[in-house]
N, C-alpha and C positions, 0 to 999 in steps of 0.2 A: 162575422165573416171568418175567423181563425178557427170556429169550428168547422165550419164547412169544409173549408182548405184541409184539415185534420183528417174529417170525412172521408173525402176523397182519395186521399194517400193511403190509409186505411184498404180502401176497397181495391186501390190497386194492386196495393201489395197482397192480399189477399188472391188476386188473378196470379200474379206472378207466383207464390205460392202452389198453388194447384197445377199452373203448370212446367215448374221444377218437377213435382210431383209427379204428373203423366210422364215426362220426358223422363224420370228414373225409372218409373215401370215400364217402358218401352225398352230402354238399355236395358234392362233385368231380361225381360223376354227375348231381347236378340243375344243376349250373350248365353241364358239356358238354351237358346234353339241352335247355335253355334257350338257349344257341349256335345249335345246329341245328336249333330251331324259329324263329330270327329275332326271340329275344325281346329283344335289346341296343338295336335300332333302337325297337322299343317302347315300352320303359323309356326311352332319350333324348331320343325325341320328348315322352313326357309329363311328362319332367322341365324340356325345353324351356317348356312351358305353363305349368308352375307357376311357373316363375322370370318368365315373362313376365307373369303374374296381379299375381304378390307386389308387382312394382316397378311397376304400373298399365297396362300396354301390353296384353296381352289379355286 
């Protein structure tokens, strides 16, 4: 029976494995497709704002 149980754990972890996996190459492809749309300048500039909100300047 303890190999079974073994077994099992095994093959899940396995699942969970592969799909870390997909879900990395998924973030990899939204974050090159967010490059190539010019979303970094973006996101800087309106991280620019915030910080200049928070400390009373804009």
């Amino acid at each position: 029976m303890k190999e079974t149980v073994k077994g099992n754990m095994q093959a899940g972890e396995s699942g969970k494995t592969r799909i870390r996996i997909l879900l990395l190459a998924v973030a990899a492809i939204m974050i090159v497709a967010g490059i190539y749309e010019g979303q970094p300048e973006s996101v800087l500039q309106k991280a620019i704002h915030i910080c200049l909100e928070c400390i009373g300047i804009g």
